[in-house]
C-alpha positions as CSV (number, residue, x, y, z in Angstrom):
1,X,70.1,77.7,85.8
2,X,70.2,80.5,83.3
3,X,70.7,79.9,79.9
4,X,73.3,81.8,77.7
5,X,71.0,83.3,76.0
6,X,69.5,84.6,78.9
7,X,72.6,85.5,80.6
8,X,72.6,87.6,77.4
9,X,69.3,89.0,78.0
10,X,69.2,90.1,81.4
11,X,72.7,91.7,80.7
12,X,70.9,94.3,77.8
13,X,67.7,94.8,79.5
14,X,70.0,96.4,82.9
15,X,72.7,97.5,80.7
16,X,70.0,99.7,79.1
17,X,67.9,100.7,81.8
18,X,71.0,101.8,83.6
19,X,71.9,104.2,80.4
20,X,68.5,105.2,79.8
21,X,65.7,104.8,82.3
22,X,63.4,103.8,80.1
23,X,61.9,100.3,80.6
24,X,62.8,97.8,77.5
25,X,60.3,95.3,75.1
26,X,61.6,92.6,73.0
27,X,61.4,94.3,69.7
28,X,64.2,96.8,71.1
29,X,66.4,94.0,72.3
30,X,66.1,92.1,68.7
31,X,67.7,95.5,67.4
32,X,70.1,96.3,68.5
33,X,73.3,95.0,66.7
34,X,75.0,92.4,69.4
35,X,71.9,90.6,70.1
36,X,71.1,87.7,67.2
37,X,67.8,86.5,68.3
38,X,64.5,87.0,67.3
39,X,62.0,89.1,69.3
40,X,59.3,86.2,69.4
41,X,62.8,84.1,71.2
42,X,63.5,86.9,73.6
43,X,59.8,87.3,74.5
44,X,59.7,84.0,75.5
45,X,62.9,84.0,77.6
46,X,61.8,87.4,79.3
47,X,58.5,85.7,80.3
48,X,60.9,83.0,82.4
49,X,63.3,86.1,83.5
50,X,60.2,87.5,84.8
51,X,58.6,84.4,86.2
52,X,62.6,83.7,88.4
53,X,61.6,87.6,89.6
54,X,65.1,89.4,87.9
55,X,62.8,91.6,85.7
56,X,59.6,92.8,86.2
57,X,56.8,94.8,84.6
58,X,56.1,98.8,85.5
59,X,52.9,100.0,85.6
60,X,53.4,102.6,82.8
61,X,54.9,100.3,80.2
62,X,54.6,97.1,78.4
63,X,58.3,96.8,78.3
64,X,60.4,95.7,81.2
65,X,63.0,97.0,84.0
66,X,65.4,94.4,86.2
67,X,64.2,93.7,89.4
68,X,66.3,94.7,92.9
69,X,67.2,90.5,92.8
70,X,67.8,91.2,88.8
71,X,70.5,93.8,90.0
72,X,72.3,91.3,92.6
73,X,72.4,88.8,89.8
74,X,74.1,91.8,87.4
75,X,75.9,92.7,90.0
76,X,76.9,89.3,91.2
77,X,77.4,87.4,88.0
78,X,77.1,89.9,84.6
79,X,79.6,92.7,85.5
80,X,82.4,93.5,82.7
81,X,85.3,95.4,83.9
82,X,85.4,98.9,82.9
83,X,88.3,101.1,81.8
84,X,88.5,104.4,83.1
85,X,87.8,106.9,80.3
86,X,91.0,109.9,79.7
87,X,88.9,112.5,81.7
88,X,88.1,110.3,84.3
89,X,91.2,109.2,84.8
90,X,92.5,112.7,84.1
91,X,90.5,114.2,86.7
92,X,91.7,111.8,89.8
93,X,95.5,112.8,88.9
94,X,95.0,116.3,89.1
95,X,92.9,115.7,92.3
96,X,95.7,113.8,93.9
97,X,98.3,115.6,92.6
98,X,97.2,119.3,93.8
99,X,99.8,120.5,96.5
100,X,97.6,119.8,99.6
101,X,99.1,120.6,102.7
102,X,96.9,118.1,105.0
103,X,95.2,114.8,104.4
104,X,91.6,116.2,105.7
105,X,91.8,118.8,102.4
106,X,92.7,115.3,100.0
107,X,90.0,113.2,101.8
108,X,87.4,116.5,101.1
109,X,88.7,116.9,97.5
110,X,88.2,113.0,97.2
111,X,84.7,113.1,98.2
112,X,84.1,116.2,96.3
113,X,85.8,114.3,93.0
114,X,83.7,111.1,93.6
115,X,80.4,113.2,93.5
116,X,81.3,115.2,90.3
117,X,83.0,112.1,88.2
118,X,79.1,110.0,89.3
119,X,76.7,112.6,89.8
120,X,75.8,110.5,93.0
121,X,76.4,111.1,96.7
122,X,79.5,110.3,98.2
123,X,80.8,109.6,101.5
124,X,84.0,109.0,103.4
125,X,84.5,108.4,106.6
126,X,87.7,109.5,108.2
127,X,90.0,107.8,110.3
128,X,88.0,106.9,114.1
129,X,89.9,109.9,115.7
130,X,89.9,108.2,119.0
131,X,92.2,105.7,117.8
132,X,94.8,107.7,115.8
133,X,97.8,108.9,117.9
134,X,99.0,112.5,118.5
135,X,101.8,113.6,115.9
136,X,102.6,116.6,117.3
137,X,100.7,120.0,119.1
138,X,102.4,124.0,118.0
139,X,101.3,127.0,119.5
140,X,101.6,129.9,116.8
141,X,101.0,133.8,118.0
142,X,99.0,135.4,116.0
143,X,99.2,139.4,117.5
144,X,100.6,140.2,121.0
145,X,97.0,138.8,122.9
146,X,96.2,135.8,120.8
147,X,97.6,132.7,119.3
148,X,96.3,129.5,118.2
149,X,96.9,125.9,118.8
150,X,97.4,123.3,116.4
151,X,97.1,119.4,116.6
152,X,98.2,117.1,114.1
153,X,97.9,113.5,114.2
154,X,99.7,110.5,112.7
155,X,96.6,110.3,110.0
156,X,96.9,114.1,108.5
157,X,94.4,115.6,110.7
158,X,95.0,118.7,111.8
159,X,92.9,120.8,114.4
160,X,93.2,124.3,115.2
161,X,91.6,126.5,118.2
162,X,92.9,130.3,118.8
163,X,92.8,131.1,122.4
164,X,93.8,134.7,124.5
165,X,97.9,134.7,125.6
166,X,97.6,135.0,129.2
167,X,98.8,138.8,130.6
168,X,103.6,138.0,131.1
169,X,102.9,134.9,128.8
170,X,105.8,135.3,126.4
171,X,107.6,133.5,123.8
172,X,109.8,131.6,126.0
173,X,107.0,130.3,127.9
174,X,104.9,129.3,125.2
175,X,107.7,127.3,123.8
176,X,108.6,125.3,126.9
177,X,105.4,124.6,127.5
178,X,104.9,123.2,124.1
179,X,108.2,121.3,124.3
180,X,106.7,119.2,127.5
181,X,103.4,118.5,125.2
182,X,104.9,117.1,122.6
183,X,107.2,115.2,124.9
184,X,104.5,113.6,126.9
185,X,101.8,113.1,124.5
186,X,103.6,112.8,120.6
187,X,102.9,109.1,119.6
188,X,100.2,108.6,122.1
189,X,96.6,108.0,121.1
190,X,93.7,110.4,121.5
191,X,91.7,108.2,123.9
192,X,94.4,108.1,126.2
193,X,95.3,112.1,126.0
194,X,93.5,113.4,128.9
195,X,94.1,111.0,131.3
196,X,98.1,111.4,130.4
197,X,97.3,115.5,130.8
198,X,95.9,114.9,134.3
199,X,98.7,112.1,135.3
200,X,101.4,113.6,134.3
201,X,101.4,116.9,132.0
202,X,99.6,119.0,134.5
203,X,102.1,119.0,137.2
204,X,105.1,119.2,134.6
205,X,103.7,122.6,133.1
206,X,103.0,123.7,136.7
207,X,106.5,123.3,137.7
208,X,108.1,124.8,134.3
209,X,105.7,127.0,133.5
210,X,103.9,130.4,135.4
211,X,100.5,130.0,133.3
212,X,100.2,126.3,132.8
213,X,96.7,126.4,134.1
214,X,95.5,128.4,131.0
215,X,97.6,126.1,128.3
216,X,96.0,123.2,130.3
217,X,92.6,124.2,130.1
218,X,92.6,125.1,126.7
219,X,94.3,121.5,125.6
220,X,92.1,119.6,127.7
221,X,88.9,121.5,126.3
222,X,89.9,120.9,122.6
223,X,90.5,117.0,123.6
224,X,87.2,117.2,125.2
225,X,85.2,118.6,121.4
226,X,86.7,115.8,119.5
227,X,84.4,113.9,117.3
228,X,85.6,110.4,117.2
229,X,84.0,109.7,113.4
230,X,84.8,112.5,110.9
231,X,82.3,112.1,108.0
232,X,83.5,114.1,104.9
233,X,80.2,114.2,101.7
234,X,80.3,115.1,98.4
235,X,77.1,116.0,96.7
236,X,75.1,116.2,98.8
237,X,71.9,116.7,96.4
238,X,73.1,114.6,93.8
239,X,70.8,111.8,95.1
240,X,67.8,113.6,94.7
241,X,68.4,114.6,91.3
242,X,67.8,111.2,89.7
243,X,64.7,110.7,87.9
244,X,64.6,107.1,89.8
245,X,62.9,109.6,93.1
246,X,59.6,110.8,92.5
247,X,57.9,109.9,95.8
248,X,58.1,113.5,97.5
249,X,57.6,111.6,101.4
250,X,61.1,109.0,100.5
251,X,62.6,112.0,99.1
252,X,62.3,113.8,102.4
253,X,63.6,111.2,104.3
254,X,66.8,110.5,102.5
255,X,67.5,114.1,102.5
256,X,67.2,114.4,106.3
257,X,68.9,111.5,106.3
258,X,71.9,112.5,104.9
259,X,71.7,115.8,106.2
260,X,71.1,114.8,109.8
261,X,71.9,111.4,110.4
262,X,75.9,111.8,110.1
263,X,76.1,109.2,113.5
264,X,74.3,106.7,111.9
265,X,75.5,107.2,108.7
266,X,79.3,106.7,110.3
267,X,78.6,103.8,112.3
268,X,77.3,101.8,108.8
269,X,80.7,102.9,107.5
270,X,82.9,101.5,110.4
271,X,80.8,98.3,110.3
272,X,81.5,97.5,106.7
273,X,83.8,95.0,106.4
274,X,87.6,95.2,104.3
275,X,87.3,95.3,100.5
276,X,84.1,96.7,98.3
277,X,81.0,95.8,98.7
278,X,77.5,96.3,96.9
279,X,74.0,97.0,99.1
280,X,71.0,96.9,96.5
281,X,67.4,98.3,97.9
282,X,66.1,96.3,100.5
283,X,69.4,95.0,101.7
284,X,70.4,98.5,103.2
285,X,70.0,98.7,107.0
286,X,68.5,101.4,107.1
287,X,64.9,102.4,106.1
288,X,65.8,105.7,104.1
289,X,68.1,103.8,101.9
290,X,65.6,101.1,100.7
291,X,65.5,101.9,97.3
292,X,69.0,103.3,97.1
293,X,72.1,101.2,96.2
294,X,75.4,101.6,98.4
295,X,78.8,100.9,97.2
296,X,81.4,101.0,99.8
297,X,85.5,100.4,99.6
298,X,87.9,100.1,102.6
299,X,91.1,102.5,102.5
300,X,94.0,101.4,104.7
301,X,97.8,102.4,105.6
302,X,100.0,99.9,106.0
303,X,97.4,97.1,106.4
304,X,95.8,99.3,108.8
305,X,92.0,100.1,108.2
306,X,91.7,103.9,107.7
307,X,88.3,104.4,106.8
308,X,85.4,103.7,104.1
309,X,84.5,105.8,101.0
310,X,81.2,104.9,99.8
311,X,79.0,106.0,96.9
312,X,75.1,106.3,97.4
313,X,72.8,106.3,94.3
314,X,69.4,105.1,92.6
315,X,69.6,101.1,92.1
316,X,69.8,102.1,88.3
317,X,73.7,102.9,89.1
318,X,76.4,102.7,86.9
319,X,78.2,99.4,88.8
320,X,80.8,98.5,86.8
321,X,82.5,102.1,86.2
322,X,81.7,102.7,90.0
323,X,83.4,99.6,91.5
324,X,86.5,100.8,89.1
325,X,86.3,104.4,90.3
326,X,86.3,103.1,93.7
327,X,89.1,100.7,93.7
328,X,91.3,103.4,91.8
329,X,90.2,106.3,94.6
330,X,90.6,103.8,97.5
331,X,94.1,103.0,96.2
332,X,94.7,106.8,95.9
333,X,94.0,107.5,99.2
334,X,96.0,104.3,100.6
335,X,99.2,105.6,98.7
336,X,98.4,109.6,100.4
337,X,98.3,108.4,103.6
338,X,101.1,105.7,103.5
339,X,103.1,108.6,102.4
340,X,101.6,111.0,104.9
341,X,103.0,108.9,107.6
342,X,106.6,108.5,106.5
């Protein structure tokens, strides 16, 4: 059990780290202007802090740094809320309130915003495709010998494809044959999309239509490229600009991780559970990420689970204004899509 004192402690020595980077002796602590103890008192109680493993010693230094379990104790047990400064709170207004047509563009401007306002990497993962529903399909022409269909779903995403107009496909045609798809598949969900084209859209467009084999080939073919986890990142490179990576080899492998992994990366995402939650170091699942923390914060619509946004940075991370950027973004992106779907 933790004294006050040393509550007090351990709450400067990460509080400073965390701003500076720089490991931190007694002396320091004893000057600065909240902390009334004596440096021969806080040397003592750092040797204890030390001794339960929260702090620890650095090779370069005689001062000391917290500790991956110091960090789950901060995180756990030290944290002060933080209020949003004017430009932080500034910036996620205008973000949100930008005239953006689809909710793929405010999910990318979200990730892109969490990078800029942390200077870590962010992630969000979308909503699992294969379990949103169909909104609605539109076939626009583009010339006389092209035009290009467009799907929407119930969660904003839209996806386009532009495809050849068959030779005597006119106007008409084009919009019967969209009628019966929107009739047949609006409201239904993605998984079930081409065995409802094969059980029953097929032979309506064949009767109603002269070229439904070409509008069924090219709807079938665009169900068939559908990722079912939609990962959107915002800077990417962020995480390798902190001076907590020097090792060149772990450098290399969170890069490729990020860059390369996107399946594993979105299969942590739908794992994490509702709510935020805080991975420090070693508790990461995966190997790349050991000496990385991992913030991540459920978004939902409706009390449905929408996706994750999560933040990746250096165990030296900024926790408290994080977790508030988070919970404010994660609301943001509730409200959009609760309004999306009206």
């Amino acid at each position: 059990m933790l004294t006050e004192r040393q509550l007090r402690i351990l709450q400067v020595i990460v509080d400073d780290f965390i701003e500076t980077a720089q490991p931190i002796g007694s002396r320091a602590i004893s000057n600065k202007q909240d902390v009334a103890y004596s440096a021969a008192t806080i040397r003592n109680d750092m040797a204890e802090l030390e001794q339960l493993g929260l702090i620890e010693k650095t090779h370069t230094s005689s001062g000391r740094v917290p500790s991956e379990r110091g960090y789950r104790f901060y995180v756990d047990h030290l944290l002060t809320p933080f209020h949003l400064t004017r430009q932080d709170t500034s910036a996620i207004k205008q973000t949100f309130s930008a005239n953006m047509r689809e909710m793929e563009e405010v999910v990318q401007q979200s990730a892109a915003l969490l990078s800029e306002l942390t200077n870590y990497t962010s992630i969000i993962l979308g909503p699992e495709m294969l379990e949103t529903k169909l909104k609605h399909i539109q076939i626009l022409n583009l010339s006389d010998f092209s035009a290009v269909m467009i799907l929407v779903t119930d969660t904003g995403h839209v996806e386009h494809r532009s495809f050849r107009i068959p030779d005597g496909m006119d106007h008409a045609e084009m919009e019967k044959a969209v009628n019966i798809l929107n009739d047949r598949l609006a409201g239904v969900p993605l998984m079930m999309v081409p065995g409802r084209l094969k059980a029953e859209v097929q032979e309506l467009l064949k009767q109603h239509t002269a070229h439904y084999e070409t509008i069924f080939a090219y709807l079938r073919s665009f169900m068939e490229t559908q990722q079912p986890l939609k990962l959107y990142f915002g800077g990417k490179t962020n995480i390798l600009m902190q001076p907590d990576f020097q090792d060149l080899n772990k450098l290399r492998t969170l890069y490729t991780m990020i860059e390369e992994e996107g399946e594993t990366i979105a299969q942590l995402l739908k794992g994490e559970q509702n709510g935020l939650h805080v991975s420090i170091g070693t508790e990461n699942k995966l190997d790349a990420m050991q000496d990385c923390s991992f913030v991540t914060a459920s978004y939902t619509a409706d009390g449905t689970h929408m996706g994750t946004v999560a933040l990746l940075g250096p165990t030296r991370m900024e926790y408290s204004r994080v977790m508030s950027l988070m919970h404010v973004l994660t609301g943001k992106l509730t409200n959009a899509y609760q309004d999306w779907q009206k």
